[in-house]
N, C-alpha and C positions, 0 to 999 in steps of 0.2 A: 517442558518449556511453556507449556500451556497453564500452571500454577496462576498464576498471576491475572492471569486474565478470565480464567474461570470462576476464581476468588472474587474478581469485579463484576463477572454477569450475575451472579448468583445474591451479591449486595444490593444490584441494582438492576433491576428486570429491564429489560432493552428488548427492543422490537426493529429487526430488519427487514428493509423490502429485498425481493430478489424478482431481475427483470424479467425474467424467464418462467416464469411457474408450470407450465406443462412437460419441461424438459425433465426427465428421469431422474438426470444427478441430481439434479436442484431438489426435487421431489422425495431423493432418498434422504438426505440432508436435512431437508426439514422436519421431515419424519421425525429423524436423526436425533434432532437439535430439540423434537418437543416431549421427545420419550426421555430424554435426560434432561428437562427442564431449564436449559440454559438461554430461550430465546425463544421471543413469540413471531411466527414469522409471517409476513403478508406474501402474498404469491400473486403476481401480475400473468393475465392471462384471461382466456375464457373461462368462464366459470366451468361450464362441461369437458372441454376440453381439458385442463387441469384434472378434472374430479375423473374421468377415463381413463387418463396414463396412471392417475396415480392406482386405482383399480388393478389397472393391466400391471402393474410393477408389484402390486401388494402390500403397499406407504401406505401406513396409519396415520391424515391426514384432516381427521377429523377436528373440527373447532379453528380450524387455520383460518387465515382470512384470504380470500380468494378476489381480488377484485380485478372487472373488465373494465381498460380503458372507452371502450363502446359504449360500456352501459351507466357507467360512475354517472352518480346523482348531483354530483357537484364539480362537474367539467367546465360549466360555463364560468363558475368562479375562478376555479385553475387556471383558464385561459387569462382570463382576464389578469390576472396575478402574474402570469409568465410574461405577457404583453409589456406590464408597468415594471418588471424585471428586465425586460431585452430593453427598452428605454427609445426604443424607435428603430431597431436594430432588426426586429422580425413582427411584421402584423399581426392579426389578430388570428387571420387566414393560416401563415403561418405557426403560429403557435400551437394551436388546435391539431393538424396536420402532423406536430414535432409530438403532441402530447398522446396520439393516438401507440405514439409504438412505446413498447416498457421501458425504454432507457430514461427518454424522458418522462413518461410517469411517473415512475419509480423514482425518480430524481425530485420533481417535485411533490411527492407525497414528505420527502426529507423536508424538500423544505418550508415547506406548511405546518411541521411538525407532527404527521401521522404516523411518521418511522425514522428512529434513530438514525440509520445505518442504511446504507445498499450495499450489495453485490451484485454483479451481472459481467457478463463478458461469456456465458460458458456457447452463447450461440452471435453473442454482435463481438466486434472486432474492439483493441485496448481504446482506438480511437474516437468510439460510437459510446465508449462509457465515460473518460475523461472528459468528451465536449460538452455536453449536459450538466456536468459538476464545473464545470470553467463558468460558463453560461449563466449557469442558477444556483450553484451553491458558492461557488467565489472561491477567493484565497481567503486566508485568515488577516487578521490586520498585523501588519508589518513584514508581510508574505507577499511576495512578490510572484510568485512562481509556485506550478505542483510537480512536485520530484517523486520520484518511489527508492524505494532500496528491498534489500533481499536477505529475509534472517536464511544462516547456513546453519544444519544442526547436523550432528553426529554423536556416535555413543563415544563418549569419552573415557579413557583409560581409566578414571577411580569409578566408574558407573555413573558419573552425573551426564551430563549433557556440554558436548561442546558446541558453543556457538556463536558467531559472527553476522555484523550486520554490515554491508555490502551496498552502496548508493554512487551516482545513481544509474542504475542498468538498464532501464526498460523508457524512461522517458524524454530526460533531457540531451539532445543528440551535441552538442558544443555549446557547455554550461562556460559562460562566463567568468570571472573572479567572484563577484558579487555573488552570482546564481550559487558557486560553489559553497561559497557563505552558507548561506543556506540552506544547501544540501546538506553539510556537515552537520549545524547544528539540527537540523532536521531530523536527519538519520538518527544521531545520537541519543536524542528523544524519546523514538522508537525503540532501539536497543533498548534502552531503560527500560521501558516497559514489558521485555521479553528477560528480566531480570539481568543483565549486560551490564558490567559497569563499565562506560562508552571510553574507551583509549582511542582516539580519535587519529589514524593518519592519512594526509593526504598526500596520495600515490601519486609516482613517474618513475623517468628511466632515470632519473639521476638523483641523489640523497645529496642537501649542503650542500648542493652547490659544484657536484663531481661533473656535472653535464654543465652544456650550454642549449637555449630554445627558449623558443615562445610559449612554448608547456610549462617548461623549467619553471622560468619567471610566473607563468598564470598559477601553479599552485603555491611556490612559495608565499606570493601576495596574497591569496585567499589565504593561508595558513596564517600570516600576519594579521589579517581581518578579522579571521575567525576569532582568533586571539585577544583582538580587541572589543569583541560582537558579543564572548562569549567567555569571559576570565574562570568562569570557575569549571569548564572542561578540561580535560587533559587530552590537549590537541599537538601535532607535530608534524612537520613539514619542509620541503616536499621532500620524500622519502621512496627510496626504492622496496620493491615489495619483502626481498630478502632480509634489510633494516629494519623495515618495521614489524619483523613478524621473527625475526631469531633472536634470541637474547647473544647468542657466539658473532653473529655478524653484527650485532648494534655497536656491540663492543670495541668492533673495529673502525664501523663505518661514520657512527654519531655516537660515541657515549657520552653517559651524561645526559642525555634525552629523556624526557617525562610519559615517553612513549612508546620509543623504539625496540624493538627484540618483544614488546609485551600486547603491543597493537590486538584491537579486537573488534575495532569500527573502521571502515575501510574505503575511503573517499577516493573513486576514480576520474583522472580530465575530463573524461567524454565516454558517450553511451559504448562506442567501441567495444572500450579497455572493459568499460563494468560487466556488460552483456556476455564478454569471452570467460573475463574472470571468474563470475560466482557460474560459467554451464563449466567452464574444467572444475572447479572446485567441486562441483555437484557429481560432473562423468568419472573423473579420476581419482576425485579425493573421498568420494562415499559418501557427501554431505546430501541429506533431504533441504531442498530450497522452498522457502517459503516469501509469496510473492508474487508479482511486485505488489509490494505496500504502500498505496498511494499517501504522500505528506503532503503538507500546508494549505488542504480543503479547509474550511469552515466546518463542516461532517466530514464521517468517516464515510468514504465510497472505496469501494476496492474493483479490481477487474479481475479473473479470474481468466486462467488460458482454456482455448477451446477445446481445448484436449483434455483438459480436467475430468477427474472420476471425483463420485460422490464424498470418497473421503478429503477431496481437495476443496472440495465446495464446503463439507463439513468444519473443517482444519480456518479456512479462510473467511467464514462467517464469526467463527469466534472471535480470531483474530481484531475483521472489522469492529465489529461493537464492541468488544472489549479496550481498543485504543481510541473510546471515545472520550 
């Protein structure tokens, strides 16, 4: 599943920051990441402090770039820049104070241009990485909103790779019609880029119209939107999960559908449905989850769960910079 995006780091050298640089995982990772040449990594942190654990852990960490928000030679520009970025929203006081910890350094090292990409989340919470990227890296233009979704992989019966991409789980808790909008094509996107050709549907408990609700109606209307947002996806809606995922029930429930029984992108109402969906799909169904995939930044920033091991940090750096 990683084809495609190891093919793009490898064309095009990309440099991530990660907020954490002392922390092990992170450490083993980047090791990781500079002994197979996919990525030159900056590491936030004390300089000693960094260069210690990575000792104590045994990371070939040599030639990295190691930089202390304390000690950065060029923090009074930073500030000054995050200042004329918050627009009277956070002092000078403040910004300094926000740029001392790595979420926000690491943030705006992006977007100064010093690093493609971030990661962090494996020691601050999804919240303390998103606001930073809200703040200073923005939406993209015509992005309203930042969603994530969740590729689902499995070994697939001819030995290829099964996979699905699953939005949005982790961030928007009552996405509106609009938000949904762009959630789908968002997701879609994504998928592409994990090689997916995106069948787009947008989930409920009722397929055409069998139900009645304010669900009901909010995904068919995005499904009509999407449709009109986005003509040359193969989108369908609103669908129950059994319709869009069985060729034997499409048959019955919607045939005829450009989607149905074949679905492989998978748009849920609300964080609920998504968050429940792809952890059964992951506990029961055997799938490795990968994610949440932060969409419609400006950069690529990801969060990473604190429970994460080094091969997740590994797994999820590629990830980032490679969907840039």
């Amino acid at each position: 599943m990683f084809e495609n995006l190891i093919a793009t780091l490898k064309a095009d050298k990309r440099k991530i920051v990660f907020t954490e640089g002392p922390d092990p995982r992170i450490l083993e990772a980047a090791a990781r990441l500079k002994k197979d040449a996919l990525l030159e990594s900056i590491l936030v942190g004390n300089v000693d402090e960094v260069k210690v654990a990575a000792a104590a852990g045994g990371f070939d960490i040599e030639g990295l770039e190691i930089i202390d928000p304390q000690t950065y030679p060029e923090m009074d520009a930073m500030v000054a820049k995050m200042v004329e970025l918050r627009k009277g929203k956070m002092s000078e006081e403040d910004c300094r104070k926000a740029l001392s910890k790595g979420n926000y350094f690491g943030t705006m090292l992006v977007k100064l241009g010093k690093a493609d990409a971030l990661l962090g989340g494996a020691t601050y919470s999804t919240a303390d990485t998103v606001r930073p990227a809200l703040q200073i890296i923005k939406t993209k233009p015509g992005n309203k909103i930042v969603s994530s979704c969740f590729i689902l992989r499995r070994d697939g019966k001819d030995g290829g790779d099964e996979m699905y991409a699953m939005g949005d789980c982790a961030i928007n808790i009552n996405p509106g019609e609009d938000d949904l909008v762009e959630i789908a094509i968002e997701t879609a996107k994504t998928a592409k880029a994990f090689g997916i050709d995106p069948k787009v549907a947008l989930l409920s408990y009722s397929t055409m119209g069998s139900g009645k609700g304010e669900t009901v109606d909010m995904m068919r209307n995005a499904t009509a939107k999407t449709k009109e947002a986005a003509p040359e996806l193969a989108v369908d809606g609103e669908l129950q999960f059994d319709a869009a995922f069985s060729p034997v029930v499409a048959k019955t429930k919607c045939k005829g559908s450009p989607v149905a029984g074949q679905a492989n992108t998978f748009i849920f109402p609300d964080i609920n449905a998504g968050n429940i969906g792809y952890k059964i799909a992951q506990r029961l169904g055997g799938f490795e989850a990968y994610g949440p995939i932060l969409q419609g930044l400006n950069a690529p920033i990801n969060d990473l769960s604190r429970g994460c091991d080094a091969n997740e940090v590994y797994q999820m750096a590629i990830i980032t910079a490679g969907l840039k």
